[in-house]
N, C-alpha and C positions, 0 to 999 in steps of 0.2 A: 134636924133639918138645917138650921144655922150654922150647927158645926161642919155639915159636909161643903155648905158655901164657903167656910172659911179655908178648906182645908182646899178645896177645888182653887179658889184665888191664892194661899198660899202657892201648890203647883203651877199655877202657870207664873206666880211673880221668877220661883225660880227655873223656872221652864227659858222663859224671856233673860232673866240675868245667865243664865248657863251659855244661849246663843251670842249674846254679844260679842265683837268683838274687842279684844284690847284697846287703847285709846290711841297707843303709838308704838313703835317698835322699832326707833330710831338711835344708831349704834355711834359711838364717838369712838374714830381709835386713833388714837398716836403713833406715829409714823414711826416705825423701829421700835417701838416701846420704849424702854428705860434707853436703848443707845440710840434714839434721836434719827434724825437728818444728816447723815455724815457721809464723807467716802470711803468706800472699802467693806460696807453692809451689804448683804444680798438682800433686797426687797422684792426679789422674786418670789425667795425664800418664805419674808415677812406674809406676804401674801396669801400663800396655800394654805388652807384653812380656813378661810374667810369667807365670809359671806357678804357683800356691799350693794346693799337698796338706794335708792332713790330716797333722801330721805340723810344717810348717814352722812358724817364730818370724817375727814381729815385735819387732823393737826401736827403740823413740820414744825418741829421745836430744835435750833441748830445755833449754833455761835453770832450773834448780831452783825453784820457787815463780814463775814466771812463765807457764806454760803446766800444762796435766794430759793425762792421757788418758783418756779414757770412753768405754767398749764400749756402743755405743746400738742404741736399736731404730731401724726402716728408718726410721720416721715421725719419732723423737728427731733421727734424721741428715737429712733432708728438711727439717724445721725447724728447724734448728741448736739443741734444748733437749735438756738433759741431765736428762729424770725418774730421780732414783733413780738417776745414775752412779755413786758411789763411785770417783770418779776419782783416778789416781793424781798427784802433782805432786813426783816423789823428782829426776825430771830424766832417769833412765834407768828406763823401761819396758819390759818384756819380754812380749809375750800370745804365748801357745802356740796356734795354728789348732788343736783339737781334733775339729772337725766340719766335716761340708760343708755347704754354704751361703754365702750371702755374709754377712759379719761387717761392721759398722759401728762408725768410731772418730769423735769429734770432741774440740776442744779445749772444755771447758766453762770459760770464762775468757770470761767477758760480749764479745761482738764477735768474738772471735776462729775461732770458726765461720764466721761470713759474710766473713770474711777470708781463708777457705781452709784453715783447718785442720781438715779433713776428708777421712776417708778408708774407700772401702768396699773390703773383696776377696772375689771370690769364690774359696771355696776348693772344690776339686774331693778327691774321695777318695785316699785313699793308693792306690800303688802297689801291688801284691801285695806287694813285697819290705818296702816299710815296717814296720814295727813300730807296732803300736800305743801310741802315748804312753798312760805314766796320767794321769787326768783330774788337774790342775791346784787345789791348794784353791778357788782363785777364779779367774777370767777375767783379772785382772791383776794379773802377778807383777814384782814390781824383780827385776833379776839381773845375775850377772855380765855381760859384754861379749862378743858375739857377731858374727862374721865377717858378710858376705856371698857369700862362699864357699860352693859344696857339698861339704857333706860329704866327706873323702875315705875314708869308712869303703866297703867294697865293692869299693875299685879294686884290691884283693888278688885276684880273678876273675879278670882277666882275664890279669894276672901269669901268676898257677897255671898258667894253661892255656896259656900259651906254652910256659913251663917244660916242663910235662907234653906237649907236643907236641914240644916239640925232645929230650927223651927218647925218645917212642917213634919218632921218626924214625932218631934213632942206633941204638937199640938195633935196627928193623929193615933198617939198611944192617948191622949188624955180621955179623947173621945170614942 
């Protein structure tokens, strides 16, 4: 009788651990990968394949005072002009996707838009499991150095629920 209470609470702990979800699913990518922020890159290109939540990082990594970054409007990105960018030129840029929509970046560095350094992404919503970042002082932050890696925060899940399965397995071969 004990034993079928233990094995009955065994099930539902991994019943509960199986449903959760991940903790975050928040993506860092580097802008061009290994070739950076430059002119003469298709980041169109870079783009296809991608998937960008509410939630992921951009990081422009390009020549210190030689290039910037500027969050533009559709029309600012269409016409390669920077009204009112405040763009950053530290060498490493970091912008937080805060929102869905698509987001637009250009190099405001005279010529260097029509030379390809331009970039739009659409970001899509967070996942349920995401956490909502807090908003950001400003749209573009210098930051430490960030992977293109997903996150490994979450992959404790699915762990647990092995674990917690090869438990109640044992325990109900025992009894």
């Amino acid at each position: 009788m004990a034993s079928a209470v233990v094995i009955s609470g065994l099930y539902a702990a991994v019943l509960l651990v199986c449903c959760l979800p991940p903790w975050c699913s928040a993506v860092d990518y580097t802008v061009g990968d290994s070739s950076g922020w430059r002119s003469g890159y298709d980041y169109s290109a870079w783009t296809r394949g991608k998937t960008f939540s509410v939630g992921d990082t951009l990081k422009f990594n390009y020549a210190r005072g030689a290039h910037n970054v500027a969050n533009v409007s559709a029309s600012d990105y269409s016409s390669c002009t920077a009204a009112n960018p405040s763009p950053d030129s530290s060498g490493t840029t970091t912008i937080s996707l805060t929102t869905a929509g698509t987001h637009f970046f250009i190099c405001g560095v005279p010529g260097h838009c029509a030379g390809g350094m331009k970039l739009a992404v659409t970001v899509g919503r967070a996942t349920p499991s995401a956490p909502s970042p807090p908003a950001p002082p400003s749209d573009v932050t210098p930051t430490t150095p960030v992977s293109d890696q997903p996150s490994s925060c979450g992959r404790l899940v699915p762990s647990a629920s092995l674990v917690l399965v090869g438990i109640a397995l044992l325990e109900y071969s025992l009894f």
